[in-house]
MARVOSE-570951 format. One line per 4 residues: number of its first residue (from 0); their letters; for each residue y, z, x of C-alpha. Coordinates in nm, 4 decimals. Each point is the difference from the previous one (the first is absolute). Example, Ala and Ser with C-alpha at 12.3 -4.5 7.8 and 13.67 -1.06 7.14 Angstrom:
BEGIN
0	AS	-0.4500,0.7800,1.2300 ~ 0.3440,-0.0660,0.1370;
END
This chain:
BEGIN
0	XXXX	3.4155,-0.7612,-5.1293 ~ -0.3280,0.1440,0.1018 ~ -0.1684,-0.2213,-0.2140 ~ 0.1521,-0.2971,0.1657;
4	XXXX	-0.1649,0.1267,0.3449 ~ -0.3309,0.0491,-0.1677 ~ 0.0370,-0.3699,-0.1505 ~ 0.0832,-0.1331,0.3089;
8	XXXX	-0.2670,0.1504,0.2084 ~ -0.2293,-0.0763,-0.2492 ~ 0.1156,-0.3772,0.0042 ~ -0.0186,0.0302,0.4321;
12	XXXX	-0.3024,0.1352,-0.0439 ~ -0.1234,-0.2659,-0.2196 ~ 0.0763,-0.2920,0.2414 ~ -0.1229,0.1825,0.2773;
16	XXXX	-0.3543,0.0125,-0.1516 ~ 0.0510,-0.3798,-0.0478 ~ 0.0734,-0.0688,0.3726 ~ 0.3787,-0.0444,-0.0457;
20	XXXX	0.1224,0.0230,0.3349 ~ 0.3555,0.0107,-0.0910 ~ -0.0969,0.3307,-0.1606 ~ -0.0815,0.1468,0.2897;
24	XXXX	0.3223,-0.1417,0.1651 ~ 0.2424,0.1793,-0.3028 ~ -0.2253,0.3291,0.0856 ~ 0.0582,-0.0869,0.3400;
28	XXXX	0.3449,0.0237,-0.0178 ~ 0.0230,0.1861,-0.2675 ~ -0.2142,0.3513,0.1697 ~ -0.0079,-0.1229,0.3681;
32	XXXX	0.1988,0.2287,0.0918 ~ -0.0541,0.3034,-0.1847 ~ -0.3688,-0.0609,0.1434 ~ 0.1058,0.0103,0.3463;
36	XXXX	0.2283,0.2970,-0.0365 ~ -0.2726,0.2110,-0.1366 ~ -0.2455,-0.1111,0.3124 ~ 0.2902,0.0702,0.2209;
40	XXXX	0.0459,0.3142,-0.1348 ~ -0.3664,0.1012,0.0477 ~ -0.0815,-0.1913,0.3218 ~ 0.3449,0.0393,0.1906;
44	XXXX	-0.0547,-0.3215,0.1462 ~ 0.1931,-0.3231,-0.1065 ~ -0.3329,-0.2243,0.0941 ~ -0.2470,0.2017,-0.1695;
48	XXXX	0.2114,0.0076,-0.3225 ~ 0.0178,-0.4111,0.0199 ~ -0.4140,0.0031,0.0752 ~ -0.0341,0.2703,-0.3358;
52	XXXX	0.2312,-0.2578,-0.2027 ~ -0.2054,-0.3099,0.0630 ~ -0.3063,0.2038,-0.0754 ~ 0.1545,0.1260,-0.3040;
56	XXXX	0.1064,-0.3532,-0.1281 ~ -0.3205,-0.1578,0.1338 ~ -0.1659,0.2567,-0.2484 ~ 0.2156,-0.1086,-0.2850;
60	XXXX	-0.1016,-0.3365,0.0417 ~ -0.3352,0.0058,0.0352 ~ -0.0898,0.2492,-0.2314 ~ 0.2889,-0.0165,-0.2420;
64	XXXX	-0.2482,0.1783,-0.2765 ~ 0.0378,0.2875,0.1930 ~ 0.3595,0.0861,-0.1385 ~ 0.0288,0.0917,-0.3588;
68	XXXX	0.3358,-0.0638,-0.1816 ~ -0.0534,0.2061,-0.3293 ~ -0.1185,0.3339,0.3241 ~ 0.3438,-0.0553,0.1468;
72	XXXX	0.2487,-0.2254,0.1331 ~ -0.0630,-0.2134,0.3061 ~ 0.2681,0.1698,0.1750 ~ -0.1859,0.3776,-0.0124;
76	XXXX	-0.3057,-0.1994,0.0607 ~ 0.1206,-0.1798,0.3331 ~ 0.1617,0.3066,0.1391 ~ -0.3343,0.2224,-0.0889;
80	XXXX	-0.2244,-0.2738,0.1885 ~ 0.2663,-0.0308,0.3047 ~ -0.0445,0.3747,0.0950 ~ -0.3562,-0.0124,-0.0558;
84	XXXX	-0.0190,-0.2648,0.2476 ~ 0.2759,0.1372,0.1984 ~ -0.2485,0.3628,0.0514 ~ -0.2639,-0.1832,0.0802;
88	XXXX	0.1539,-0.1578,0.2561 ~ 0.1079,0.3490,0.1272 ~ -0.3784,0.0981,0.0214 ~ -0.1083,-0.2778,0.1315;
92	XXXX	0.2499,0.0405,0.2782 ~ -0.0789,0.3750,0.0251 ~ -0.3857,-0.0784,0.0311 ~ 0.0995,-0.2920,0.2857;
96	XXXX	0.2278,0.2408,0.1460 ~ -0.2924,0.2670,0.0112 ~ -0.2566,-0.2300,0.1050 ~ 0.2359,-0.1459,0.3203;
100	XXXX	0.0542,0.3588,0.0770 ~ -0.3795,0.0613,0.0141 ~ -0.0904,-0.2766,0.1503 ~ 0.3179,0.0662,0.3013;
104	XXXX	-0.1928,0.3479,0.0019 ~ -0.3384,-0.1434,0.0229 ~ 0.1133,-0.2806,0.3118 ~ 0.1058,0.2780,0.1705;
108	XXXX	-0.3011,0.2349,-0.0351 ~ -0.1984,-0.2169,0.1347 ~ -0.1268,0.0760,0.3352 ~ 0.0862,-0.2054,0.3269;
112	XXXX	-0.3285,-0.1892,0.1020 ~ -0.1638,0.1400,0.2775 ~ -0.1385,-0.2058,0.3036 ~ -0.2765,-0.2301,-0.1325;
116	XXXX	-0.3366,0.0491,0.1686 ~ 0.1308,-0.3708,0.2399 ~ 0.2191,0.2531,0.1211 ~ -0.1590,0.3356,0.0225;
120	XXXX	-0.2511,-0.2099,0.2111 ~ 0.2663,-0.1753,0.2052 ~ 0.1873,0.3679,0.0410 ~ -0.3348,0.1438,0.1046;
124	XXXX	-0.0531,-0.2639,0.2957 ~ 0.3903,0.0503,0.1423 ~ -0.0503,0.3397,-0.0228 ~ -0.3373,0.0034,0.1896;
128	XXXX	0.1255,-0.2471,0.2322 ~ 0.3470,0.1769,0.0876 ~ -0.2438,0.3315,0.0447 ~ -0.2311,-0.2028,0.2514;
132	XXXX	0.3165,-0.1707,0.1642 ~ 0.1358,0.3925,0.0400 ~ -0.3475,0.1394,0.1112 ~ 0.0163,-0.2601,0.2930;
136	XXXX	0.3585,0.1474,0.1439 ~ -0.0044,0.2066,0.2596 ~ 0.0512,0.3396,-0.0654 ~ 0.3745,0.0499,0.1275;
140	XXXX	0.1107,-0.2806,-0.2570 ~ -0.1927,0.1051,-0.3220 ~ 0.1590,0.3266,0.0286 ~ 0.3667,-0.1403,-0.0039;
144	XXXX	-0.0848,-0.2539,-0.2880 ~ -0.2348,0.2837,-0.1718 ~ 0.3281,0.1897,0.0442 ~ 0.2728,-0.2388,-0.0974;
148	XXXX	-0.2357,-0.2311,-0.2839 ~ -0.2086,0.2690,-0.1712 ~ 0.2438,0.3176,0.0740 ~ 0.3043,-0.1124,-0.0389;
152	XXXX	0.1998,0.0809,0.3105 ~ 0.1939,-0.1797,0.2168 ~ -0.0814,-0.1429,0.3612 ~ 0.2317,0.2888,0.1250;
156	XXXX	-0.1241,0.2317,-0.2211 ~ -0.3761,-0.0956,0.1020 ~ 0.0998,0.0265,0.3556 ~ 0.1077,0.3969,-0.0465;
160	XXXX	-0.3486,0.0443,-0.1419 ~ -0.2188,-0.1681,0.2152 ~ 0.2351,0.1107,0.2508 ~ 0.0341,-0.3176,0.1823;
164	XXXX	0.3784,-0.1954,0.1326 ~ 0.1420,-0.1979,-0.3335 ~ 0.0078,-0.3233,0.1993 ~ -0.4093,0.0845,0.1014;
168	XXXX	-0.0236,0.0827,-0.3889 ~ 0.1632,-0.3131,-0.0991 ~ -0.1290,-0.2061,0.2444 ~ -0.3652,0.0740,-0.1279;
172	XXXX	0.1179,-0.0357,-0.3515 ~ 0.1113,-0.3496,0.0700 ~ -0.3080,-0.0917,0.2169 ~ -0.2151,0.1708,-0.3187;
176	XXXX	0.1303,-0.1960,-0.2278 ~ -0.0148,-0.3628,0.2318 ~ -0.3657,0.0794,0.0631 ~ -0.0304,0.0781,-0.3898;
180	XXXX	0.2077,-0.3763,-0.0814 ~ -0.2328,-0.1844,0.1704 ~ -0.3279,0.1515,-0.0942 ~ 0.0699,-0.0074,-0.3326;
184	XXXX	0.1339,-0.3988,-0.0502 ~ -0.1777,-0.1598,-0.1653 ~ -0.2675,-0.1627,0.2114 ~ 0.0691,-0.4193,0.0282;
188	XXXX	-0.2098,-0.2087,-0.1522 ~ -0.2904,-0.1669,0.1459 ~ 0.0620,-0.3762,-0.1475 ~ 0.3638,0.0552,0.1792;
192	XXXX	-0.1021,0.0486,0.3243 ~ -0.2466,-0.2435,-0.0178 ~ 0.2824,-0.2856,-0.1348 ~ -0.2098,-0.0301,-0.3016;
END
């Protein structure tokens, strides 16, 4: 009976070499299976094992020379090649696995950018500007917006300190920041006011 297998595998083989496609159909049917249930085994996954079986048959066919008939039967020979493919496909998952993981861990240690030097320069200029703009406040209201912008306190709580009314502390605090608005608009444009 074993003989019979050898003869017919032989005789598959045969046409295969000769570009018989309905060889490859009668393997086809004959192994498709089997070749997917060893990829599925190996794999776990029902689309890698159909991906492993096209590659496996896709071998066959274009390098039929590669399967010996007098080695062993086509049967042993499809099932060894199927879980070949089907571990590589593992490691190649495994290494695109790794490499998303290293990449996820490379996005996120890279730093956030820090202001560009447009910036630094534009920072630089509020900054001096808002310390002008304070330096020109009388003394009464830089202490309550010293107090309530740069030390954190409230208007009631800068009143106790300075020990001044809330509504005086508030009241200053409100003017402070009015005088602070305006000085630091931006200035209009020349063309504007001209009706350029």
């Amino acid at each position: 009976m074993e003989q019979a297998g050898v003869g017919a595998d032989a005789e598959l083989h045969r046409r295969l070499v000769y570009g018989d496609e309905s060889a490859l159909a009668e393997v086809y049917t004959a192994y498709g299976g089997l070749v997917r249930r060893v990829a599925v085994r190996v794999t776990r996954s029902a689309a890698a094992a159909e991906d492993v079986a096209q590659e496996v048959f896709a071998q066959l066919w274009s390098r039929p020379y590669a399967f010996d008939p007098r080695r062993g039967s086509l049967r042993t020979w499809l099932s060894l090649l199927a879980h070949r493919r089907a571990v590589d496909w593992v490691r190649s998952e495994a290494r695109h696995r790794k490499a998303a993981r290293a990449d996820d861990s490379a996005l996120h240690a890279i730093p956030e950018p820090g202001p560009g030097p447009d910036e630094t320069v534009v920072d630089r200029e509020r900054s001096l500007l808002l310390h002008s703009a304070l330096a020109e406040l009388p003394q009464p209201q830089r202490e309550v917006v010293h107090l309530a912008y740069f030390a954190g306190r409230t208007y009631r709580q800068a009143a106790v300190e300075l020990g001044i009314p809330e509504g005086t502390a508030k009241t200053r605090l409100r003017t402070a920041l009015r005088t602070l608005a305006e000085s630091l608009a931006d200035p209009p444009d020349p063309a504007l006011e001209r009706g350029a």
